[in-house]
Residue, then its C-alpha position, 0 to 999 in steps of 0.5 A: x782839712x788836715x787829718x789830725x793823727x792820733x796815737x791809741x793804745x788797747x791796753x790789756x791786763x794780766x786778766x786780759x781785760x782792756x782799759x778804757x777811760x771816758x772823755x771829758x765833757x767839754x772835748x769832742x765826742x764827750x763823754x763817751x769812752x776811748x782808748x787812752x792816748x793822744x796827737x802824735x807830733x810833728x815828726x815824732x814816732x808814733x810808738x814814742x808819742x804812744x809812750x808819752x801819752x800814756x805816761x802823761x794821762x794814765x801815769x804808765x810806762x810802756x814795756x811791750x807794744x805791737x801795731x794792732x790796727x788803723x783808722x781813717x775816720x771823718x766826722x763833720x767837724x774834723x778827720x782823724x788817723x787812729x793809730x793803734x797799738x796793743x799794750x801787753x806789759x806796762x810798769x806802774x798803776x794806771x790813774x786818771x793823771x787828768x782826772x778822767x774815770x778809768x775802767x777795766x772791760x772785758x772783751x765783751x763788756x766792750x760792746x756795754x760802753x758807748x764809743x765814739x765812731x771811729x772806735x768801733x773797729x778798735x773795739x772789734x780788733x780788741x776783742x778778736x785774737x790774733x789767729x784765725x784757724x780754719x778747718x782743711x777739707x777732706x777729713x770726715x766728721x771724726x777727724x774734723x771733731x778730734x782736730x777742734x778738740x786738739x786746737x781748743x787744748x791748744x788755746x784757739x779762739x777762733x775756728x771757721x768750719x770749712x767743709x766745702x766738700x760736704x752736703x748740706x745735711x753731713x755740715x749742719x750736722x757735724x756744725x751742731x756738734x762743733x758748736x758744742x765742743x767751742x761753747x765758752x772756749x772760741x768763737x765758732x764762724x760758719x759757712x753757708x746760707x743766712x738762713x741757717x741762722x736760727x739754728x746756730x744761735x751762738x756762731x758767727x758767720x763768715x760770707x763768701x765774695x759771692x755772698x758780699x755782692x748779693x748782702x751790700x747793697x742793703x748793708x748788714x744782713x745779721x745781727x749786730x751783736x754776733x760776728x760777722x766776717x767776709x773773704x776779700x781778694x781785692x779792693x772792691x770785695x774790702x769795699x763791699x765788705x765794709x758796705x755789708x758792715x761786716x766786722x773782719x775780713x780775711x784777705x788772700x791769698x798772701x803767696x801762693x797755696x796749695x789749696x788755689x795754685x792757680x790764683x795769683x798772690x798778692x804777695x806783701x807789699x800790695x796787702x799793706x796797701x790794701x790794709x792802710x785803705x781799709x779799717x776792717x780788721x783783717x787776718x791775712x791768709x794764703x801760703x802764710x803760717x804762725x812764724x808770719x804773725x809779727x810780719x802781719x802785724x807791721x803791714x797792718x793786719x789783725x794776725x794770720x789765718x791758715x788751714x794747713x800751716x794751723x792744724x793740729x798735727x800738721 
């Protein structure tokens, strides 16, 4: 059965809010609701078809566009290659040209709408920035506090509290008081036992590859509705990690670091490979810092995470 390629745009408003449109009836997946676009031809560009499409069914042209992420999906009665970009800036008034109803989401109004299966990794890579900052070890809870408080003004969304050198007791502590400090500005991702769960009712968890082997075999330990992240180092642990069902990854190390000098980077070509096999968003990490963004977007990656290279004041 050949896979039919499909290019699939995320396109986002001034407000930031992403539009969607819902399939006709008598299509496949009816009624249910996409992200405006269609097949890519035979020999023809996927940001061209992307263009074409999106003029043609919503009466837009595209003036900025970045790769956002894949999708390999197959469903009973046929398989398909979402290929999809973000859509930034655009000339002209979104309509149905096709009579399809459109709809302006926010980013989390996006879970409120029913998508077909091979969407749901776009919708998460929708709803997720393109930086990941995690907290570097060795500061103390004041340093740790003063540096969130910085990345927030600085406009982070998205912050994992890594401590891995304190006790357990000193992390819940100073993750409460973190809490407090990202409540409605980022997503907040911690580290730990699942046990911990009910005390952080608005965090995220990010699982270790220790972690990813223990939770796969019985499929997601956590609730859908709260994010859920793993580290991969490898096909096996990507693998795991869409068996445990998490919704992004992180995959490292890149190049060589300062925090592991002794693990051996995959360096970029063999980190495309391993994105164009995986339909989890990913954020690359190791040895990379905010100037490899756009270069992460072109192997197929969400964006970059980093400790040092991201830190306030480094």
């Amino acid at each position: 059965m050949k896979r039919i390629h499909v290019a699939a745009a995320v396109i986002r408003g001034a407000d930031g809010r992403v539009l969607i449109a819902r399939r006709p009836q008598d299509k496949h997946q009816g009624g249910l609701w996409e992200f405006p676009g269609g097949k890519v031809e035979e020999g023809e560009a996927v940001e061209l078809a992307l263009a074409r499409e999106l003029e043609e069914e919503l009466g837009i042209r595209v003036s900025t566009a970045r790769p956002l992420i894949q999708v390999h999906h197959d469903y009973p009665d046929k398989q398909v290659l979402l290929d999809v970009w973000e859509v930034s800036a655009f000339t002209g008034e979104p309509h149905g040209a096709e009579g399809q109803p459109l709809t302006w989401a926010t980013e989390r109004e996006l879970l409120d709408y029913e998508f077909p299966a091979a969407n749901q990794p776009i919708v998460s890579a929708a709803r997720l920035p393109d930086t990941y900052l995690i907290t570097p070890d060795g500061l103390d809870p004041p340093e740790l506090m003063h540096g969130v408080r910085a990345a927030l003004v600085a406009g982070a969304r998205l912050i994992q509290l890594r401590a891995p050198n304190m006790f357990d007791p000193q992390y819940r502590d100073l993750a409460i008081d973190i809490q407090g400090l990202c409540a409605g500005k980022a997503q907040l991702m911690l580290k730990g036992p699942l046990e911990w769960l009910g005390d952080f009712p608005a965090a995220g968890w990010h699982l270790t590859a220790e972690q990813l082997r223990k939770y796969a075999p019985n499929g997601r330990p956590f609730p859908a509705q709260r994010w859920l992240a793993a580290s991969c180092h490898n096909a096996e642990e990507l693998e795991l990690a869409v068996r445990t069902g998490v919704d992004f990854v992180t995959l490292s190390p890149v190049q060589i670091t300062q925090t592991h000098p002794e693990a051996t980077p995959l360096g970029w070509e063999t980190a495309a490979e391993l994105l164009r096999a995986s339909n989890l968003p990913a954020y690359l990490l190791g040895g990379i810092g905010p100037r490899d963004r756009e270069r992460a977007w072109q192997v197929g990656a969400q964006g970059v995470a980093g400790i040092r290279a991201f830190w306030p004041g480094q």
